[in-house]
ChimeraX commands (.cxc) that place a marker at each C-alpha (Angstrom):
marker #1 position 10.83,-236.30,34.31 radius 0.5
marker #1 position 8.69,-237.06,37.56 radius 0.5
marker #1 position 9.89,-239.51,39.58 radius 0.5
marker #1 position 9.75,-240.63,43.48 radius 0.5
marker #1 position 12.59,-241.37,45.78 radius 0.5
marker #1 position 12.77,-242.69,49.36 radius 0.5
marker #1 position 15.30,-240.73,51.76 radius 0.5
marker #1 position 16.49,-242.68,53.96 radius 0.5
marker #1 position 17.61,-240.11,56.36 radius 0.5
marker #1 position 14.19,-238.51,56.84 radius 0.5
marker #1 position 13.02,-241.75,56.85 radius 0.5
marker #1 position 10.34,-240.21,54.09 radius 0.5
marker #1 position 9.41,-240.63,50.25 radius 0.5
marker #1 position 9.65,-237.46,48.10 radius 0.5
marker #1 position 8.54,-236.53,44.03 radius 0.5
marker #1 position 11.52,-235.44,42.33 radius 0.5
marker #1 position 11.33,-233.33,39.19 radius 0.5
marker #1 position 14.85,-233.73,37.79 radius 0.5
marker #1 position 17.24,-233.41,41.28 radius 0.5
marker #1 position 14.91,-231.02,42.86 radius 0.5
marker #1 position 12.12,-232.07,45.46 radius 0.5
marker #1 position 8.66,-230.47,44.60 radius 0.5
marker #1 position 5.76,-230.36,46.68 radius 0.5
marker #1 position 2.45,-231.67,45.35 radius 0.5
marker #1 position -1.40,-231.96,46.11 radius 0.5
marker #1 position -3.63,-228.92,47.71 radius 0.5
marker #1 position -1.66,-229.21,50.65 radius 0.5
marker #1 position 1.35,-228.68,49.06 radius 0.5
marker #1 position 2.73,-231.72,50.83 radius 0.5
marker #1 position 7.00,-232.70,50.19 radius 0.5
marker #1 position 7.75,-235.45,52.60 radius 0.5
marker #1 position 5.37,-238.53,52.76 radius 0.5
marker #1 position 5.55,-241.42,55.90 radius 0.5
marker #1 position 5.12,-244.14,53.46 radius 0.5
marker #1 position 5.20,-245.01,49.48 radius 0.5
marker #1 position 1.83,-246.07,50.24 radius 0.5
marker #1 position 0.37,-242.89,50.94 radius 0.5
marker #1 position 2.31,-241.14,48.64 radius 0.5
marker #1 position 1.21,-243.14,45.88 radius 0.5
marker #1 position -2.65,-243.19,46.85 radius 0.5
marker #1 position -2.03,-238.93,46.47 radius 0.5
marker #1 position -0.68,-239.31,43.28 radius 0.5
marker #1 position -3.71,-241.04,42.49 radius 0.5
marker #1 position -5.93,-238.67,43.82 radius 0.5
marker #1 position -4.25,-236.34,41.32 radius 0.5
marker #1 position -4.63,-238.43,38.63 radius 0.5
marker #1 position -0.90,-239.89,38.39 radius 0.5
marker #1 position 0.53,-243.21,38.78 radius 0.5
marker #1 position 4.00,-244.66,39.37 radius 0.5
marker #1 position 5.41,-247.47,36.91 radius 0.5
marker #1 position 7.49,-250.12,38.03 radius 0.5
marker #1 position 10.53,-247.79,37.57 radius 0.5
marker #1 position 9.67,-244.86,40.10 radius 0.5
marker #1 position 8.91,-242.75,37.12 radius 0.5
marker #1 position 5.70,-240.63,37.50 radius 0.5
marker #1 position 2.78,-240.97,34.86 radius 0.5
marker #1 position -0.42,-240.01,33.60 radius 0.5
marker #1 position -3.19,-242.28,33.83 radius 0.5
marker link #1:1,2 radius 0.2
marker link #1:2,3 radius 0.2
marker link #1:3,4 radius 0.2
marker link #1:4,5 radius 0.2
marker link #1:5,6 radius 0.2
marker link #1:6,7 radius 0.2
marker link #1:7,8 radius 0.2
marker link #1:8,9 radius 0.2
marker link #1:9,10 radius 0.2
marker link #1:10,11 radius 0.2
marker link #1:11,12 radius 0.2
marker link #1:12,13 radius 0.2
marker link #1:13,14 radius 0.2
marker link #1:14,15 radius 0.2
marker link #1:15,16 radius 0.2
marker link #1:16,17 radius 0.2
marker link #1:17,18 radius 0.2
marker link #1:18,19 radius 0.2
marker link #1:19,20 radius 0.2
marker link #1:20,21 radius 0.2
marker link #1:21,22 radius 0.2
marker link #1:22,23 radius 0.2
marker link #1:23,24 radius 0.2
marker link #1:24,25 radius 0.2
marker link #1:25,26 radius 0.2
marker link #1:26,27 radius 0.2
marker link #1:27,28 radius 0.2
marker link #1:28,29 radius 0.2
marker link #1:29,30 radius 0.2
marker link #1:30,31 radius 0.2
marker link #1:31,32 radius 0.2
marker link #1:32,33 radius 0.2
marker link #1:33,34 radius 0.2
marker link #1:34,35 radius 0.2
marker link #1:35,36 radius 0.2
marker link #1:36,37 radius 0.2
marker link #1:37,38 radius 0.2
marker link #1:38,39 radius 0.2
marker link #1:39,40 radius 0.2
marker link #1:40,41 radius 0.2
marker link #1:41,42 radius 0.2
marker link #1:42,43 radius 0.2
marker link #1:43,44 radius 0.2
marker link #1:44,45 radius 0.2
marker link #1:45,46 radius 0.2
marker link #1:46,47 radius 0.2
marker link #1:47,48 radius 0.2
marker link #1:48,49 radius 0.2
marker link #1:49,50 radius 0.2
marker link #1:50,51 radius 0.2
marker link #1:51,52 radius 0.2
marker link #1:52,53 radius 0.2
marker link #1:53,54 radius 0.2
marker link #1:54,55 radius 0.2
marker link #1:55,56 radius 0.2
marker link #1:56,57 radius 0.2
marker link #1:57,58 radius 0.2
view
């Protein structure tokens, strides 16, 4: 299961598959400034986040 995460010591949101951070989009991006952006590149991808933090199709 997909889901995001915020870290508070990076100060950064992350996509976790399981406990491991991937990277995602064509620029292979891992840390994201804000849920915010992180969520408009899931979109771009053609993902969402539910209310939950879990990662799903649209």
């Amino acid at each position: 299961m997909m889901r995001i995460a915020y870290l508070p010591v990076n100060d950064a949101w992350v996509v976790l598959f399981g406990d491991a951070i991937i990277s995602i989009g064509s620029a292979c991006q891992t840390l994201f400034a804000s849920r915010a952006i992180l969520e408009s590149t899931l979109e771009h991808l053609g993902l969402r986040v539910d209310g939950n933090r879990v990662v799903c199709v649209d």
